[in-house]
C-alpha positions in Angstrom: 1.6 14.4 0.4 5.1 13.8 0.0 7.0 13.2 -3.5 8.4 10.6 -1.0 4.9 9.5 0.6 3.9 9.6 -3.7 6.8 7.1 -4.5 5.8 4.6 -1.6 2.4 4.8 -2.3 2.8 3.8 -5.6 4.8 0.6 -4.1 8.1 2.1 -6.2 11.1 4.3 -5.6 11.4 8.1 -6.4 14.1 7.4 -9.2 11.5 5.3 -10.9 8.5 7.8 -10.5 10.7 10.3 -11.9 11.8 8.9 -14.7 8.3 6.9 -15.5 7.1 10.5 -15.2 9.1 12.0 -17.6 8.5 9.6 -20.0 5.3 9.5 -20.4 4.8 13.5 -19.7 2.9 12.9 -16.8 2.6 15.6 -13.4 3.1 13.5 -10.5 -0.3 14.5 -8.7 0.2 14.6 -4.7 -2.9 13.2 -3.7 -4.3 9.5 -3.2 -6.0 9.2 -6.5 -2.6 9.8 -8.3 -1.1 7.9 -5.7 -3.4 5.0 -6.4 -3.0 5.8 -10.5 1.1 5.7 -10.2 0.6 2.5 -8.5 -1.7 0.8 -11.0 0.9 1.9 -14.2 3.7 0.6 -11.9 2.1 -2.6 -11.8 1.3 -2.8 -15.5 4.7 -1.6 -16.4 6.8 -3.8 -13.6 5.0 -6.8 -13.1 3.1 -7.4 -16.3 5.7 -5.9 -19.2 3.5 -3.1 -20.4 5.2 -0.2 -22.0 4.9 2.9 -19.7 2.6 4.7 -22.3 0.3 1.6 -22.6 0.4 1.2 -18.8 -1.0 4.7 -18.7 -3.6 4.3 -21.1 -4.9 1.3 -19.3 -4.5 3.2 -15.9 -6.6 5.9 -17.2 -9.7 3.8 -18.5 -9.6 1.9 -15.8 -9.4 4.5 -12.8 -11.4 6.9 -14.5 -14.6 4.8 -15.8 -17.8 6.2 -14.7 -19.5 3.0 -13.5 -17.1 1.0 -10.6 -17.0 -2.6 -12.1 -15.1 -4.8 -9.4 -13.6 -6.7 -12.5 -12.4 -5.1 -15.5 -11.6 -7.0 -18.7 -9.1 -5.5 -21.4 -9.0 -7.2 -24.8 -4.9 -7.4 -25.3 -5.3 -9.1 -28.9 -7.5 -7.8 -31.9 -9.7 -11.1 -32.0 -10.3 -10.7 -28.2 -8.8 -14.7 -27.1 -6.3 -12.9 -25.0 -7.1 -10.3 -22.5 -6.0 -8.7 -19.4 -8.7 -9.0 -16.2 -7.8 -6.5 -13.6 -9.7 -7.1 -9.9 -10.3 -3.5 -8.8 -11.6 -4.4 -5.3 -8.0 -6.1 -4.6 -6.2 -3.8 -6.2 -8.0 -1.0 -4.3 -7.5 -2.6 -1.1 -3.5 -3.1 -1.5 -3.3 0.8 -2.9 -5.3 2.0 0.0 -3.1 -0.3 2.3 0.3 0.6 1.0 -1.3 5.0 0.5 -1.3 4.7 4.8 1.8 3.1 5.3 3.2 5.8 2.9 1.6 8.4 5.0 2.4 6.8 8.3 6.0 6.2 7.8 7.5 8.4 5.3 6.1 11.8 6.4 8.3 14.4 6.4 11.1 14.9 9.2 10.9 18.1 11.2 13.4 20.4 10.6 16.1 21.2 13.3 17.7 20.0 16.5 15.4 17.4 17.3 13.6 17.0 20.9 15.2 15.7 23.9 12.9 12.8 25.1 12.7 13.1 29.2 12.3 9.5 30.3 10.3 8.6 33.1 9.0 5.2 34.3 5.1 4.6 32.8 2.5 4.4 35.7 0.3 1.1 36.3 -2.4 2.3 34.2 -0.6 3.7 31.0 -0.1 1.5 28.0 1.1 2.5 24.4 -0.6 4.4 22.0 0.4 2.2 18.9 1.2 -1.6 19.3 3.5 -3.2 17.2 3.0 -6.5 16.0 6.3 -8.2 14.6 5.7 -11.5 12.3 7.9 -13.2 10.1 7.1 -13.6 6.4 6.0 -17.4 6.8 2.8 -18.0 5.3 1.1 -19.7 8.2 1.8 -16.7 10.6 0.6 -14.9 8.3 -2.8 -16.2 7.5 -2.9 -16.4 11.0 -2.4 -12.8 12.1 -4.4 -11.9 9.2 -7.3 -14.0 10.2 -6.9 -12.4 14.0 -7.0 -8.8 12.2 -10.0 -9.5 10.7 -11.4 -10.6 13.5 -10.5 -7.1 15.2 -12.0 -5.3 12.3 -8.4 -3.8 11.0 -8.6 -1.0 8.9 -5.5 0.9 7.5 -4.9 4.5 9.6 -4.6 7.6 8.2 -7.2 6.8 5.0 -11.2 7.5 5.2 -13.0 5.4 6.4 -15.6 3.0 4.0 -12.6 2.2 1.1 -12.1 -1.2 -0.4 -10.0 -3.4 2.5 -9.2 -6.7 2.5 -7.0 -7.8 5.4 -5.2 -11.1 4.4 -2.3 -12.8 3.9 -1.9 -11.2 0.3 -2.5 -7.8 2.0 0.3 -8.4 4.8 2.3 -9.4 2.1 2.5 -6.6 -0.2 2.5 -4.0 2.3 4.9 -5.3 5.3 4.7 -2.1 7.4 0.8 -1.6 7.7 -0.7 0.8 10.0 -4.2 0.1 11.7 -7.1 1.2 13.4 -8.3 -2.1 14.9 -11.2 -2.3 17.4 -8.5 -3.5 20.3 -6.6 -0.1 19.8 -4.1 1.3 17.1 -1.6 -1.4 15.5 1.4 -1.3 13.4 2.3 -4.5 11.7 5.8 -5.2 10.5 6.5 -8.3 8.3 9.8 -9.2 8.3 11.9 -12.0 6.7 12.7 -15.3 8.2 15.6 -16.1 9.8 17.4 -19.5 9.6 20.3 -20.1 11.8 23.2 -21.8 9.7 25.3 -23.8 11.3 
């Protein structure tokens, strides 16, 4: 893996994985579990407000516990009222979703010329390896296309098989290039913004 595949992974850019990891004195571990880790304190840290350092702390007891609870619950105030509740099934399913698109679209480029591409008409019987499936960020096409996924037992390409997965609308959502293994063939889904015509 990529330091480039490690920052998309982790849903963030390479300038913020560097500097996240050199604040906190962190390696930036190449593989999915630190790819799914970086993702978790990014979360913490970007959506939620968390200081890198606690982020980490939190990332570690919660990645690393021994038994696999599908909720965790963090006490954020001494008495206990308020505390954090982190779902681990969807936040496994949106790491392992965003850890293929990382690998399927940021691997690295080959080096040199590149290769001329001979074109040639395809015969009756060939059809594309890798569909693409194009659908604006509206949230009935969505939930729609999800639902249809579902229904072809999607699966994100590139990770083992038997990970968390949800495919939904939530899942479409955070990860809007998602490669899949579906049972009607391999399937790349791009989300892409809506389009209004002005006038």
């Amino acid at each position: 893996m990529t330091y480039q595949q490690l920052a998309s992974a982790a849903l963030a850019d390479r300038t913020w994985l560097k500097n996240a990891r050199r604040l906190i004195g962190r390696r930036a571990i190449r593989t999915p579990e630190g790819a799914r880790w970086w993702a978790l304190v990014r979360i913490l840290n970007h959506d939620l407000g968390l200081t890198l350092s606690a982020a980490a702390r939190v990332a570690d007891l919660v990645l690393t516990a021994t038994a696999a609870p599908h909720r965790v619950r963090i006490p954020a105030s001494t008495d206990g009222a308020v505390a954090l509740r982190i779902d681990l099934d969807r936040f496994h399913s949106t790491a392992n979703a965003a850890l293929a698109a990382a690998l399927a679209f940021d691997a690295p480029k080959r080096r040199g010329r590149p290769r001329r591409k001979v074109h040639r008409k395809p015969g009756p019987d060939e059809f594309p390896s890798t569909w693409v499936i194009q659908v604006e960020n509206e949230p009935v096409k969505i939930e729609r296309l999800a639902s249809q996924l579902r229904a072809w037992e999607a699966y994100p390409r590139g990770i083992d098989p038997g990970l968390p997965f949800l495919m939904d609308a939530t899942t479409l959502r955070v990860v809007p290039r998602l490669p899949l293994v579906t049972s009607k063939g391999d399937i790349d889904v791009l989300v892409v913004p809506v389009v209004t015509n002005v006038a």
